[in-house]
C-alpha positions as CSV (number, residue, x, y, z in Angstrom):
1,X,84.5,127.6,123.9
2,X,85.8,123.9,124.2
3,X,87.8,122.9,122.0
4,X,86.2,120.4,118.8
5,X,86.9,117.0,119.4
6,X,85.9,113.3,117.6
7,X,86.1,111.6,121.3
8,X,86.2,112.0,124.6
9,X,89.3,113.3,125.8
10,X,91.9,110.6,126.9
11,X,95.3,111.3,128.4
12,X,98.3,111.3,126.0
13,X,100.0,107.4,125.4
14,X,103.7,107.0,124.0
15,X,103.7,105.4,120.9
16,X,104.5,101.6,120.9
17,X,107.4,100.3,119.2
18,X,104.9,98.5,116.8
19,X,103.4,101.5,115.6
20,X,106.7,103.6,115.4
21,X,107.2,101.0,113.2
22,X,104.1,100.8,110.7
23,X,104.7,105.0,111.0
24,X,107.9,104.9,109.5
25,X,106.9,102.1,106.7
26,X,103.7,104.3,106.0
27,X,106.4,107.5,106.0
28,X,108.7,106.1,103.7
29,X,106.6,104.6,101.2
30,X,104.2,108.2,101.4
31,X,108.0,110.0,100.8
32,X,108.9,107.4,97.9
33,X,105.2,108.2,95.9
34,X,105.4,111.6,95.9
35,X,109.7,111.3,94.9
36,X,109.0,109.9,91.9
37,X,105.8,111.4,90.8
38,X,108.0,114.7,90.4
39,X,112.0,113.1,89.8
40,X,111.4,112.8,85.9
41,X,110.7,116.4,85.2
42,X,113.7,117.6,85.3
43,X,115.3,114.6,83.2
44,X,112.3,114.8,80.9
45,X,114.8,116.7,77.9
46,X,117.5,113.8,78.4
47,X,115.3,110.8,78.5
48,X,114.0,112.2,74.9
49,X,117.3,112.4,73.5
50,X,119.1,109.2,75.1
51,X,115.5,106.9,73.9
52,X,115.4,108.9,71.0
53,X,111.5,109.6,71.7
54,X,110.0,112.9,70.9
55,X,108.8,115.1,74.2
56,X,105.3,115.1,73.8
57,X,105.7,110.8,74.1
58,X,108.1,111.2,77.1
59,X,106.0,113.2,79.1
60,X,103.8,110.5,79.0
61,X,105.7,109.3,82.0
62,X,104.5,111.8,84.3
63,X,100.9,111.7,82.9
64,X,100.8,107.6,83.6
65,X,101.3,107.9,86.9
66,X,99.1,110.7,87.5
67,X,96.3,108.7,85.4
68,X,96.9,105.1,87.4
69,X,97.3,106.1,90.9
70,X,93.7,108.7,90.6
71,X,92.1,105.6,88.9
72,X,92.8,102.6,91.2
73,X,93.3,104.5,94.7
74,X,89.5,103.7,95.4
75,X,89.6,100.2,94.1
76,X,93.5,99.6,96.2
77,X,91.8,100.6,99.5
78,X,89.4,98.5,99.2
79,X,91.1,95.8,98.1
80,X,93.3,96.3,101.6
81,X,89.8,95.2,103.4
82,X,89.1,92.7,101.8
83,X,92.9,90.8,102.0
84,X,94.8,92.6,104.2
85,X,95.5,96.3,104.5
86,X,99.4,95.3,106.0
87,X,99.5,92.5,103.2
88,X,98.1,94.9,99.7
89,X,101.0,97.3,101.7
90,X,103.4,95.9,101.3
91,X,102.5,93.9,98.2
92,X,102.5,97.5,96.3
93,X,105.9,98.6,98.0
94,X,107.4,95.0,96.1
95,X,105.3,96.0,93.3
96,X,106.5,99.8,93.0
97,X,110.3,98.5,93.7
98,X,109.5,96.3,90.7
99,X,108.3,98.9,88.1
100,X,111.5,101.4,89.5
101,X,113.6,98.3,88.1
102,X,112.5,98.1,84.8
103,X,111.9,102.1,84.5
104,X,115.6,102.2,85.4
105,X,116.5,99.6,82.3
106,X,114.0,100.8,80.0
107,X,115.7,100.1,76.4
108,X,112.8,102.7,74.9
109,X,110.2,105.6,75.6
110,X,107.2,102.9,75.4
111,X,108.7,100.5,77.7
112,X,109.6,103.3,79.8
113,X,105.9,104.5,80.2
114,X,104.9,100.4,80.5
115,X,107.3,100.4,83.7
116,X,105.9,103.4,85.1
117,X,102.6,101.9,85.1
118,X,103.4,99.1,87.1
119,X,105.0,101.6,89.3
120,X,102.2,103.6,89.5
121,X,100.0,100.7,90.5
122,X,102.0,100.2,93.5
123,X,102.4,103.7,94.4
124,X,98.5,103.5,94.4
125,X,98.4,100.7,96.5
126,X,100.7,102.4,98.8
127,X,98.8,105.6,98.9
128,X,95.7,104.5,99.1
129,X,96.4,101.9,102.0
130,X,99.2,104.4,103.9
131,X,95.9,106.5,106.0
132,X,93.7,103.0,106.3
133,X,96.9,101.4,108.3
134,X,97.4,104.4,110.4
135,X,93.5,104.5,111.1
136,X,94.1,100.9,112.0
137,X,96.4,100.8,114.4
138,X,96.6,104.5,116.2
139,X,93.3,105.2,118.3
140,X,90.7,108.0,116.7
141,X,92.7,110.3,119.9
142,X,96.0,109.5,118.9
143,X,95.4,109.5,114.5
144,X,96.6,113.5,114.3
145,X,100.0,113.0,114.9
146,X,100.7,110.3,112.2
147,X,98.6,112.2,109.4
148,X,101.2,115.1,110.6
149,X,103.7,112.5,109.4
150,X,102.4,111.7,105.9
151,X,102.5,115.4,105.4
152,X,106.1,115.1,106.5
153,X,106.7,112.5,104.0
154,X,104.9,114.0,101.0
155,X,106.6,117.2,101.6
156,X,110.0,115.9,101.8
157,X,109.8,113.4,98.8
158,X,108.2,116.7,96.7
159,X,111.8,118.8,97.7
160,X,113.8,115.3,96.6
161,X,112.0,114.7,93.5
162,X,112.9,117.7,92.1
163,X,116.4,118.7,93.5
164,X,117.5,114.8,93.3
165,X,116.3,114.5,89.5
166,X,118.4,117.4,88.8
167,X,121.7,116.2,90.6
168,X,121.3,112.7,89.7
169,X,120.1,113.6,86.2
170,X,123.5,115.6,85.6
171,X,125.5,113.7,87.5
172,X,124.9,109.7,87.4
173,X,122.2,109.9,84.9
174,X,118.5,109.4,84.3
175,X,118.0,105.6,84.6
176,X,119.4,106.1,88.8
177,X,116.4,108.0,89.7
178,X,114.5,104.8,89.1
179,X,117.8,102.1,90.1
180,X,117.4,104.8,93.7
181,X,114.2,102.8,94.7
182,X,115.7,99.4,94.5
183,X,118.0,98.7,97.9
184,X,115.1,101.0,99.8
185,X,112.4,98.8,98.4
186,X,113.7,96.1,99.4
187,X,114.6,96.9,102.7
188,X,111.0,98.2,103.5
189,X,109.2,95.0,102.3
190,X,111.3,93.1,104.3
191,X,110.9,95.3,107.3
192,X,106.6,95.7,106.6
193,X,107.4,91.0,106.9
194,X,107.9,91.6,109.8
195,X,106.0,95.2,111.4
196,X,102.7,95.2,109.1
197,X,99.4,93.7,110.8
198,X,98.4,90.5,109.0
199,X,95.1,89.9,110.6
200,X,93.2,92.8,109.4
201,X,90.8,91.2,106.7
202,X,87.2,92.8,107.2
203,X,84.0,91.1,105.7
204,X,83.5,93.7,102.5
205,X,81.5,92.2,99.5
206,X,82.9,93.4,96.1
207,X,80.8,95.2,94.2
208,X,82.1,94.1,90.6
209,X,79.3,96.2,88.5
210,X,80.2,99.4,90.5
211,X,84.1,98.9,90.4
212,X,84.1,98.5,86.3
213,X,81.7,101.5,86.1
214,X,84.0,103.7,88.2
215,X,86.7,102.4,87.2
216,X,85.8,103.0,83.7
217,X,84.1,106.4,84.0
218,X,87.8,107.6,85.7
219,X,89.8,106.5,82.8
220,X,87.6,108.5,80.6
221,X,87.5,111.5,82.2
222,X,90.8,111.5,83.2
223,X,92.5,110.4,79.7
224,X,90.4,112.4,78.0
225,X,91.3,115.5,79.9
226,X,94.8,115.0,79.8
227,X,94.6,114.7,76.0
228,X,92.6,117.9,75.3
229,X,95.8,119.8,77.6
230,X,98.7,117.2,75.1
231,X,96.7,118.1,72.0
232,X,93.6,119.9,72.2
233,X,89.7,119.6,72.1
234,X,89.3,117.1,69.9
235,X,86.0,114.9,68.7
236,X,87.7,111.7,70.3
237,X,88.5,113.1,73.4
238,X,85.4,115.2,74.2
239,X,83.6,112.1,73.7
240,X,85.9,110.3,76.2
241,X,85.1,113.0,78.5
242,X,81.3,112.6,78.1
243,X,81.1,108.8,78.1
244,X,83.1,108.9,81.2
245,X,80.5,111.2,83.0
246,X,77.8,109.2,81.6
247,X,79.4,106.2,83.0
248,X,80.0,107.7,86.3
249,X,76.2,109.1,86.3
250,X,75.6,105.1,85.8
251,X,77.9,104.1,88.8
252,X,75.6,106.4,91.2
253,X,72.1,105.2,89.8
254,X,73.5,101.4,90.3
255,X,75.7,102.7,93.8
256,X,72.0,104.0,95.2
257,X,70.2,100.5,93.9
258,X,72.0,97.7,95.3
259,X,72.0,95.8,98.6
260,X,75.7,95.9,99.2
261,X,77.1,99.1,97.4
262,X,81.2,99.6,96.7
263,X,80.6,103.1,97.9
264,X,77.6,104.1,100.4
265,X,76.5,107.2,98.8
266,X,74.0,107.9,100.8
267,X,76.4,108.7,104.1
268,X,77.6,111.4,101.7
269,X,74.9,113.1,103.5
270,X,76.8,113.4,106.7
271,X,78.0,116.7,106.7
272,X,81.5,115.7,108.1
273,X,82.2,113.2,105.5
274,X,81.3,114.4,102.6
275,X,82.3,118.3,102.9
276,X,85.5,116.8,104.1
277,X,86.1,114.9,100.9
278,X,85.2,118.0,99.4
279,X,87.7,120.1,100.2
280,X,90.2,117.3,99.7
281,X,89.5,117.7,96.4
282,X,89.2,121.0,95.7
283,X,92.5,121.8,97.1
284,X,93.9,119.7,95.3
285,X,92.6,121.1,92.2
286,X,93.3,124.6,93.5
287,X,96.9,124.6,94.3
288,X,98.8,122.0,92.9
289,X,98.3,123.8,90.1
290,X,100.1,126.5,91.6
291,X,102.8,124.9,91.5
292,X,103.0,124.3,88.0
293,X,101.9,127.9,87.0
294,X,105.3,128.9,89.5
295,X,107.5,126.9,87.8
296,X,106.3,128.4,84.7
297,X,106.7,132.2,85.2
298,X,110.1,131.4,87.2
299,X,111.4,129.5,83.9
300,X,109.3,130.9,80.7
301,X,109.2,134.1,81.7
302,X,112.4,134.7,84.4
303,X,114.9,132.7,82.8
304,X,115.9,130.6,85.9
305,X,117.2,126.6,85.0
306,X,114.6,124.0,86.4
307,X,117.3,123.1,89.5
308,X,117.4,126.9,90.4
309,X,113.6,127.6,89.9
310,X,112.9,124.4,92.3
311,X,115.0,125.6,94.9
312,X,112.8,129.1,95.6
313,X,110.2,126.7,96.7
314,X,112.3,124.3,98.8
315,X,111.9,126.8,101.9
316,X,107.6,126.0,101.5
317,X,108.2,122.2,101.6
318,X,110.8,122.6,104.4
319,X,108.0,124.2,106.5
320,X,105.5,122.2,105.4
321,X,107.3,119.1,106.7
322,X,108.0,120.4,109.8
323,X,104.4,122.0,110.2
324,X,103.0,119.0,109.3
325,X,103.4,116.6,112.5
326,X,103.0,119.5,114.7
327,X,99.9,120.6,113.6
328,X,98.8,117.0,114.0
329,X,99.4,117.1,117.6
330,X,97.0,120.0,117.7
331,X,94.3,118.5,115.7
332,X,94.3,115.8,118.3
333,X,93.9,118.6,121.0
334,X,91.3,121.2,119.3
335,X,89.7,119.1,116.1
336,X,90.0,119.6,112.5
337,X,87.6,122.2,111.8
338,X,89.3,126.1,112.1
339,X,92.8,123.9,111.4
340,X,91.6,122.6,108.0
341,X,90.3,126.1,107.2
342,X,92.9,128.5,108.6
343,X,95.6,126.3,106.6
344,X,93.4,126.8,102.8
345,X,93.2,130.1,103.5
346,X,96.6,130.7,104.4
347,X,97.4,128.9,100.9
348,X,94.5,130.9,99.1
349,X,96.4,134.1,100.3
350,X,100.2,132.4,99.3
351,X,98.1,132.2,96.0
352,X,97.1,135.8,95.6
353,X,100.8,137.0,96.4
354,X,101.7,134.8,93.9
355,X,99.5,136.4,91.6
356,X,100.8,139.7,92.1
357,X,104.8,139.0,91.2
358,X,105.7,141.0,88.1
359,X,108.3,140.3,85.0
360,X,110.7,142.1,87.3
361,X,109.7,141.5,90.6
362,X,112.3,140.7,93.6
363,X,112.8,136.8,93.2
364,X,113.2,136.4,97.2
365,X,109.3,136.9,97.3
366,X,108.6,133.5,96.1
367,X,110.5,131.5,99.0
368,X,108.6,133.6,101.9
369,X,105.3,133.3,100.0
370,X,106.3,129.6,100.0
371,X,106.6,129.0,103.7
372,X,103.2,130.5,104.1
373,X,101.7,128.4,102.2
374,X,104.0,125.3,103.4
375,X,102.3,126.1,106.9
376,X,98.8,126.4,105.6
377,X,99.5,122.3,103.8
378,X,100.4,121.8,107.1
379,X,97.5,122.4,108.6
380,X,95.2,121.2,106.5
381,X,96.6,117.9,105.7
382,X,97.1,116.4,108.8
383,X,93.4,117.7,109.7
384,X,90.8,117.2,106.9
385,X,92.8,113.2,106.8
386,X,92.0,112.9,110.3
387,X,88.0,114.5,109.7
388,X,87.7,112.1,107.2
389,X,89.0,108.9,108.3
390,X,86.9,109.5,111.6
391,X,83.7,109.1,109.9
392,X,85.0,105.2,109.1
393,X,84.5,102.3,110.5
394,X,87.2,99.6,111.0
395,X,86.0,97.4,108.1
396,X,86.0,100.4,105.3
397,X,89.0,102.5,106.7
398,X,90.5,101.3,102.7
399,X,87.5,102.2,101.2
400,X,88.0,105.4,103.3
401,X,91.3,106.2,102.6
402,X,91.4,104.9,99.2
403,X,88.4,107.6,98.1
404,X,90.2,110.6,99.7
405,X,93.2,109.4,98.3
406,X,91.5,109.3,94.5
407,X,89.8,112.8,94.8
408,X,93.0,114.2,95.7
409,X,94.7,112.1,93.0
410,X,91.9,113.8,90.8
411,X,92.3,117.0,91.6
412,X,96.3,117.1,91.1
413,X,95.6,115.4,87.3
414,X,93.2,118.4,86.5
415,X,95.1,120.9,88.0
416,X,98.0,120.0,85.2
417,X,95.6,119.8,82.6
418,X,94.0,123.2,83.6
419,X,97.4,124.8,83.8
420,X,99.1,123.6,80.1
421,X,95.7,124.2,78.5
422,X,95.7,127.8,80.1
423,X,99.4,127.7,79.1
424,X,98.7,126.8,75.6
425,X,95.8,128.8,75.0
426,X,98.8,132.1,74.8
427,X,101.7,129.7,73.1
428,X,101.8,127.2,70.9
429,X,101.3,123.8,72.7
430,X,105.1,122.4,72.1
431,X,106.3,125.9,73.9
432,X,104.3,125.1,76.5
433,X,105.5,122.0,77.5
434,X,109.2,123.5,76.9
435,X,108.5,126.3,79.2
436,X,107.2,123.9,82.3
437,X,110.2,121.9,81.3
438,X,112.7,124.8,81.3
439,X,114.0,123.9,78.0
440,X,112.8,127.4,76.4
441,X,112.4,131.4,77.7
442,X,110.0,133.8,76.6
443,X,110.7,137.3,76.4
444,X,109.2,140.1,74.4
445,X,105.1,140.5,74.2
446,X,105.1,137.1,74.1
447,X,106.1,136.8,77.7
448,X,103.7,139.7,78.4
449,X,100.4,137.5,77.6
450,X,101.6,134.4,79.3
451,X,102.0,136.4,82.2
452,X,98.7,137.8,82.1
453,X,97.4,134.2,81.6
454,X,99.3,132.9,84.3
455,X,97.6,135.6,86.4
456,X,94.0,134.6,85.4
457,X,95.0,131.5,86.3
458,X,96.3,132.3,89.6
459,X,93.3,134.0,90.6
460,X,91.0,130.9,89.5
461,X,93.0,128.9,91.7
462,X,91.9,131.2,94.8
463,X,88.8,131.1,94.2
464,X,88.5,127.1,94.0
465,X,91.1,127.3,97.4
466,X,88.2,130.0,98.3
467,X,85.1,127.5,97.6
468,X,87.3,124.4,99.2
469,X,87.4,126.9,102.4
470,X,83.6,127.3,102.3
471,X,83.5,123.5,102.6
472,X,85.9,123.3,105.3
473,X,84.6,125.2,107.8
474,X,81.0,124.3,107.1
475,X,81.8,120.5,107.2
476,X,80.6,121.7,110.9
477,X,82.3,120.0,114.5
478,X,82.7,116.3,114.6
479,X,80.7,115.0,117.6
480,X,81.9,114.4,121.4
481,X,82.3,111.4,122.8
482,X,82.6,107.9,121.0
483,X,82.5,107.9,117.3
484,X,79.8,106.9,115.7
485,X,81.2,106.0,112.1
486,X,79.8,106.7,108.5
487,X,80.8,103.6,106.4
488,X,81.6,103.9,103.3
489,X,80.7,100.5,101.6
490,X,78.7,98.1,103.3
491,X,80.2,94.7,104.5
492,X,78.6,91.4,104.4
493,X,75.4,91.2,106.3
């Protein structure tokens, strides 16, 4: 059988210095997102004490920058069409080095979480704008490889949030895992001055009714959400929750009406597209919450600190990033199809294992479950990015890029709210936070029923990696020959 393919087969080309260049910008600022959306975990316990702030307002520094980068991701990719993908680039790396500044001089908990929003808005702009650059400049042939590369990078910076928050927590302190961003910052926006294309403005009309409807309905889904796992089902936020689906019911009645959409709903139709997005999100959903329910059983219920719990899990990351830009080469050579699909369901059975570790099981289980599911993210990364982002066209690769990036943001938000409401539901709320922050053990009967909710947990997670699977390999072959693209968003006409 020939091998799937999104065009005609071409023979290999060496990178050009230009685009070894706009890689490694789009590699480092991929690596410095992901760094900081896990560094503060570990120093969560300090930064209460030193801003004299209780724990339940600290954490608030994670949950921003989950919340900002899901809700402007769409709306940052765009934005890159419309001024500039290499421009908004590296406008959000200045921006991101910005808020690391005044998180790392933050005189208290609120100001704290005000700089982490600013920081999150860049590290949107970077995310959303980091596949739209590389869908820019590298040929649909040659796009694999790179997208092997962000995996690379996301892998890498998850390993160095963690383990660097814990060393430079003890040893320098808390405010250096934000001052850490400032010399690279700087040196990346002045190298993106001189690398980053500047003439890459497309013709895209902005659709200002859509982008306050879907920008709205996200911020009430996803603050609601995240305050029924801080503080339970409440009035206020189940209604947040329901205006925000309301609201995004409105965005696809308006979406479906007008001339010129923000997003072209209708090419969700395509098969490729719109399975592949799909199962972006749903693996996002399904595993990253994996992660957190890990980190709980090897804290809560096996005693290990945060630094030691982290490093079970550094051997999955290490693969992961090495798996990453090698798999790409192959999704350049056979197509993303049985790559995207073997890789979730190497992670769906990394799940399962997971679900069977006891109270006293061997501990060395969780670093070789961890490098098979470090090579399934390997696989599937590099080749459900490069499914999607061939159904674009040049003027909506943002658009493109920014939408996948969103889900995924999506699915990583829910997947902590899923796992502290599951973890609450067997503990009081405040143990569950100091259980995923390692501040507290439980042992006894206690420790019993948390393990048999992590568990259920556990096995929900398959089953969403399961249904994400479904839509993987059903998402069907892209076509031969010259890409015909699905845009997303509709330029002036």
């Amino acid at each position: 059988m020939a091998p799937e393919s999104a065009t005609a087969p071409t023979p290999p080309a060496r990178p050009s210095p230009h685009e070894n260049g706009v890689l490694l910008l789009v590699t480092l600022g991929t690596l410095m997102v992901s760094v900081d959306s896990t560094i503060v975990i570990l120093a969560l316990p300090t930064m209460a004490r030193e801003l004299v702030s209780p724990l339940d307002t600290v954490i608030w520094t994670i949950l921003v920058y989950l919340l900002i980068t899901a809700v402007l991701t769409t709306q940052a990719g765009r934005l890159g069409d419309m001024l500039g993908r290499g421009r908004i680039y590296n406008a959000g790396f200045a921006l991101f080095t910005i808020g690391s500044g005044l998180s790392g001089f933050a005189p208290t908990a609120e100001f704290l979480i005000a700089a982490r929003a600013v920081q999150a808005i860049g590290g949107a702009v970077i995310f959303a704008n980091g596949g739209a650059l590389i869908a820019h400049v590298f040929p649909p042939e040659r796009r694999g490889r790179p997208f092997g590369f962000l995996v690379f990078g996301w892998s890498v910076g998850a390993i160095l949030g963690v383990l660097l928050g814990g060393v430079i927590t003890t040893t320098l302190g808390w405010r250096y895992n934000f001052l850490i961003n400032l010399p690279i910052g700087v040196g990346a926006v002045l190298l993106g001055l001189r690398t980053l294309p500047r003439g890459d403005r497309e013709r895209v009309h902005f659709d200002l009714p859509g982008f306050v409807l879907f920008s709205a309905a996200l911020v009430g889904i996803c603050y609601g959400t995240i305050e029924i796992a801080a503080i339970g089902a409440t009035a206020m936020n189940a209604a947040l929750v329901a205006v925000g689906l309301v609201l995004l019911a409105a965005f696809v009645a308006v979406e479906l009406r007008v001339a010129r959409p923000m997003l072209e709903l209708r090419e969700f139709r395509q098969r490729l597209l719109g399975f592949s997005l799909a199962a972006s999100f749903l693996q996002a959903l399904g595993y990253l919450a994996v992660v957190f329910l890990l980190t709980m059983y090897l804290q809560g219920l096996r005693g290990l600190s945060p630094l030691d719990a982290s490093v079970l899990l550094v051997p999955g990351y290490l693969v992961g990033a090495v798996a990453g830009p090698f798999m790409g080469r192959q999704v350049d050579r056979v197509g993303p199809r049985a790559l995207a699909t073997g890789g979730i369901v190497l992670m769906m059975a990394a799940v399962l294992a997971y679900a069977a570790l006891s109270l006293d099981a061997w501990l060395g289980w969780v670093p070789v479950i961890s490098i098979v599911s470090g090579v399934g993210g390997g696989m599937f990364w590099p080749a459900n990015n490069t499914a999607i982002m061939s159904q674009a066209s040049p003027r909506t690769f943002g658009a493109v890029s920014g939408l996948r990036a969103t889900l995924s943001n999506m699915g990583t938000l829910l997947s902590f709210v899923l796992t502290l409401s599951i973890a609450s539901a067997s503990v009081p709320r405040y143990v569950a936070y100091e259980v995923f922050l390692g501040t507290t053990n439980l042992i006894g009967g206690i420790g019993v029923t948390f393990l048999t909710g992590i568990h259920a947990a556990l096995y929900g997670s398959a089953a969403i990696l399961g249904l994400a699977a479904l839509f993987s390999w059903a998402r069907g072959r892209p076509p031969t020959g010259p890409p015909v693209p699905a845009p997303l968003g509709s330029a002036s006409r």
